[in-house]
Each structure stands twice: as C-alpha cells, then as structure tokens.
N, C-alpha and C positions, 0 to 999 in steps of 0.2 A: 504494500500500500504506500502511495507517495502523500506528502505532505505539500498543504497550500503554503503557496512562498508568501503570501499575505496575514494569513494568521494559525497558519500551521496545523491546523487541523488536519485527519486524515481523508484523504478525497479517493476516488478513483481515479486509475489512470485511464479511463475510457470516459472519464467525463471532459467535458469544455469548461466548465466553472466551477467554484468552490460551492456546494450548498450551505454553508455557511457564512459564507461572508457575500460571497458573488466575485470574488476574482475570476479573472478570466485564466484556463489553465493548459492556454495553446503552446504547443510546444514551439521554441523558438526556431526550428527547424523549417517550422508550417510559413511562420512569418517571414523567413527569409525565400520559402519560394511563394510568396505571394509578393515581396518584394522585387525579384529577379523577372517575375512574370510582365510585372505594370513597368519594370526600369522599360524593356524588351518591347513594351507596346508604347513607349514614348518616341521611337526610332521611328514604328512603325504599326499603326495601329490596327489595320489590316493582317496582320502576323497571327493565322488560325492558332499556327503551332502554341505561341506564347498564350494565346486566350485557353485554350486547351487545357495549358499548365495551369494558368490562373484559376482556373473556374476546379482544375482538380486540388489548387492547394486550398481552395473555397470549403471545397465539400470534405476534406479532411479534418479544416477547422472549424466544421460544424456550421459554415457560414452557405445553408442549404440556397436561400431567396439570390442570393449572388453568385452562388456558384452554377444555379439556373440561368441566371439572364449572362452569364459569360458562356455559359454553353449555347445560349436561342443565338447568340454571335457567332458563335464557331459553326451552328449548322447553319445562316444565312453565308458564311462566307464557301463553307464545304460540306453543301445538301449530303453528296455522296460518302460523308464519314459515318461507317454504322457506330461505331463507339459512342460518341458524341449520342445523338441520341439512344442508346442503350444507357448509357450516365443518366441522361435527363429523365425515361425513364425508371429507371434505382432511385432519383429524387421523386419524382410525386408517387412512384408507391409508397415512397416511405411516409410522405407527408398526407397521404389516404385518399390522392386525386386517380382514383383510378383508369376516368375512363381515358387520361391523357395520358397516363401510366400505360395503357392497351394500346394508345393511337402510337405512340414513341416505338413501341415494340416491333407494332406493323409495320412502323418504316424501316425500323433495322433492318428485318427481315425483306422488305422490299428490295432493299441494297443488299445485305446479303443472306442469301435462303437459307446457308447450312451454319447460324450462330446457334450452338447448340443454348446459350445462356439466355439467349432474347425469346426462344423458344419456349425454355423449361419455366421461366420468370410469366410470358403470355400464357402459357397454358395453366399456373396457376392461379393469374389475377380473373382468366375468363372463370375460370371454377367458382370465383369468390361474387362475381357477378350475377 
C-alpha cells in the first residue's frame, strides 16, 4: 500500500486521489507524457501520433472526458485507425454510454474485421443491451 505524499494516509495505488484528503495521486511519469504529448503538438498540431499519446497519457490518468475528445481528434485526422476508436470505445463503456460504446466497436470492426478484442468487448455490450 503506498502512502498520500499530502497527508500520508494509506491510499491505493490504483486510485487517482487521496480519499482523504483529495490529492491528486498521478504518477509523475503520466504527467510527463502528457507533457511530451502537448510540447509535440505545439510544432504541430495536426500530429495524430502525439494526440494518440496525449489522449492515452489522458486515460491513464484517469483524465476519461479529455482523453475522449483527444481521441474524436485522432479519428477526425485518421478515420482509418481501429485502435483509436476501440480506446474511445473502452471509454464510454466504462462511463455506461453504451450505445456509443457499440457504435465505436462497429467501426473498429469496419476497419478491421478480425480484432478479436472489438469483437469479444461488442458481443458482450450487445448481450447487456
């Protein structure tokens, strides 16, 4: 069990904040590639690749609503990346949007037919539907 560097309390290390205090308990690691991501889209903002990273150091640090709209970027610049929406899908299932959770899937699959992950994750949101 790690200890909040705020008030020392013991937290998990799978949490984003302290439940006792409320520090934030992002690993500094997360913060330097959300750093690296936005240096990298100041060159160029158009740079799918760096949105990519941004929106995945997003969803790492728990930062779901941001790490969404740097993804709706990465698939307005490259429709054709299934990953990209196979993420955005993993985000609203988790946030309980399902049927956008189902639509992201389709389009994986669209793009590419044999994701066996877009597949197993669709066949069990249509189950819950």
């Amino acid at each position: 069990m790690e200890r909040c560097p705020t008030c020392g309390r013991a937290v998990s290390a799978q949490g984003n904040f302290c439940s006792a205090c409320g520090a934030g308990l992002r690993s500094p690691a997360i913060d330097q590639m959300i750093e690296d991501a936005r240096r990298a889209l100041l060159s160029n903002p158009d740079d799918a690749a760096a949105r990519y990273n941004l929106a995945l150091a997003y969803k790492l640090g728990g930062a779901d609503a941001l790490a969404l709209e740097e993804l709706a970027r990465v698939a307005e610049l490259q429709p054709g990346f299934a990953d990209v929406h196979y993420e955005m899908a993993l985000l609203y299932a988790k946030g309980e949007r399902t049927a956008e959770a189902v639509a992201a899937l389709r389009r994986v699959l669209e793009i590419e037919p044999d994701h066996s992950r877009a597949s197993r994750l669709l066949a069990r949101l249509e189950g819950e539907v």
